[in-house]
N, C-alpha and C positions, 0 to 999 in steps of 0.2 A: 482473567475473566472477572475483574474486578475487586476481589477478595483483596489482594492486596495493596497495600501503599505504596507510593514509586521510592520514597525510600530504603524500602525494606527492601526491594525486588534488587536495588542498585545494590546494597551491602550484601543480600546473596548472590549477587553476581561474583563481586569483588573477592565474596569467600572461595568462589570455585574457578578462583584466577582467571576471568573474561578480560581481555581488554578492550572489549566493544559491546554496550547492549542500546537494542533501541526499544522504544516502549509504547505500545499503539492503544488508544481506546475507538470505539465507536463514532465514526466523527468529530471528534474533539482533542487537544490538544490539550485536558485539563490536565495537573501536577506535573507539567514537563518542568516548571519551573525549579519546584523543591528535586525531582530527580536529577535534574543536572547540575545544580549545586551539589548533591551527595553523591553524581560520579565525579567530578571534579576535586571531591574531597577524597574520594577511593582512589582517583587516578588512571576513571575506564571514559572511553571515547563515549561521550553523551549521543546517540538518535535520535531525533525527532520523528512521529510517525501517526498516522492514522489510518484504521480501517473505513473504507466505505463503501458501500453498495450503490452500485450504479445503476440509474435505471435510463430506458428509452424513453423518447418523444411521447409517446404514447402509452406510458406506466409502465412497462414490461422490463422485468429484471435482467438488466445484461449483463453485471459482472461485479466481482469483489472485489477490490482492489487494496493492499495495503502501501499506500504511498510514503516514502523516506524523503526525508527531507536533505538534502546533499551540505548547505550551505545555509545562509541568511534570505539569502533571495528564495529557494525552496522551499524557508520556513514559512518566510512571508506569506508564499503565492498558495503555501497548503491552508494557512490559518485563512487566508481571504477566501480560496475555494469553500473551507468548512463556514465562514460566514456567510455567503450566498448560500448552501446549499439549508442552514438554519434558517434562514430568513424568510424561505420562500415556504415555508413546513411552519406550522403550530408546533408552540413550545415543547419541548422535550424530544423531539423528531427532528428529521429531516428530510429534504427532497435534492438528491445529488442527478443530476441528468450527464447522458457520457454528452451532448452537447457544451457541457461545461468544460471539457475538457479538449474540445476540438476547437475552440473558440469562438463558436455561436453565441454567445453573450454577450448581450448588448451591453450592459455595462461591464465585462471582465474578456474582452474577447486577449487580451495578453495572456491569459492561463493556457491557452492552449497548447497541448504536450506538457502543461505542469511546470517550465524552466525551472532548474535546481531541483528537482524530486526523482526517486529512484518508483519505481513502481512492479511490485510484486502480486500476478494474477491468485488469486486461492480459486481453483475451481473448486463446483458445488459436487457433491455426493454424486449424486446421477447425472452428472454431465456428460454428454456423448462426445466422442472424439472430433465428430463435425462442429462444435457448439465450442470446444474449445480453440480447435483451429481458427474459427472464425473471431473468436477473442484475441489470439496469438496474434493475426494479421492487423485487425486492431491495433491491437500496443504495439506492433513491429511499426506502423504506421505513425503513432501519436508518440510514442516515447522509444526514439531509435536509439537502439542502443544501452538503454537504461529499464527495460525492461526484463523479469524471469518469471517464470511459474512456479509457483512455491506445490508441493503434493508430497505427498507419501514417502517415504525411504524404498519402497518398494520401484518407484520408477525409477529409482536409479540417477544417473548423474545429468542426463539432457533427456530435452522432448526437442526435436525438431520443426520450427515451424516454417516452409516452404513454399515458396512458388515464384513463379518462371524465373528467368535466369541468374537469380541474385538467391543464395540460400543462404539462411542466417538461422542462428540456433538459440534460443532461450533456454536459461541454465535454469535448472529447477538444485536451491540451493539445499545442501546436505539438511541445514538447521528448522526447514517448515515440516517435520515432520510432527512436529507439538497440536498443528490443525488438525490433520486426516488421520490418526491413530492407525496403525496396519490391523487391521480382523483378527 
């Protein structure tokens, strides 16, 4: 949550034998640098990541997204998503639209479904079951296959999301339980 340096977070990784961390800020992609020179020097699989909040056409909050970077071409196409979505927002902010991600973009319509990125939903506190499904269908849409719902240790290992004759399941993975604390 900012407090620490990618450094330090990569050498306590290392201390608690991780062979894998990835490390997200708020739209931005800053100290990924210095952190994957010092997992590189620990000897843990460096991530690439960023959180961002998507909004609709029309300003309305539709989803959290923490996107992973798969590859070079992933990295690429997240660092140019986080550039558009700065560019378009006053300094310090930004304006991320899910059109960005579908390919409505006049000038980035290639982003769409994100190629090379992993993408993991964080539903919000008071999200209702319908509001999530409707998010589910989304990413089962724009990122097949590469998409999971991160939530609680409470939910357990899957949420199902459904419909007509093709049913596919998003894994809500053990390790996002650091967002939603259990009560």
């Amino acid at each position: 949550m900012g407090a620490s340096q990618p450094e330090e977070l990569v050498r306590r990784a290392a201390a608690k034998l991780y062979t894998a961390l990835a490390l997200t800020d708020e739209c931005s992609v800053a100290g990924v640098v210095r952190a994957h020179l010092e997992a590189r020097e620990c000897g843990i699989h460096f991530i690439v990541g960023s959180e961002i909040h998507f909004m609709t056409a029309g300003g309305v909050p539709f989803a959290r997204l923490v996107l992973l970077a798969q590859d070079r071409r992933g990295y690429g196409n997240l660092s140019e998503l986080i550039t558009l979505a700065r560019r378009r927002a006053e300094k310090g902010s930004y304006d991320a639209r899910i059109a960005d991600l579908e390919g409505k973009t006049a000038k980035a319509p290639h982003l769409a479904g994100l190629p090379g990125c992993l993408a993991l939903l964080i539903p919000e506190k008071d999200a209702t079951v319908e509001s999530i499904f409707g998010q589910c269908m989304w990413l089962r849409t724009w990122f097949p296959d590469r998409a999971w719902v991160a939530g609680p240790r409470r939910w357990r290992s899957t949420m199902t999301c459904a419909a007509g004759p093709s049913r596919r399941r998003l894994r809500a993975p053990a390790c996002a339980s650091w967002r939603h604390p259990a009560p």
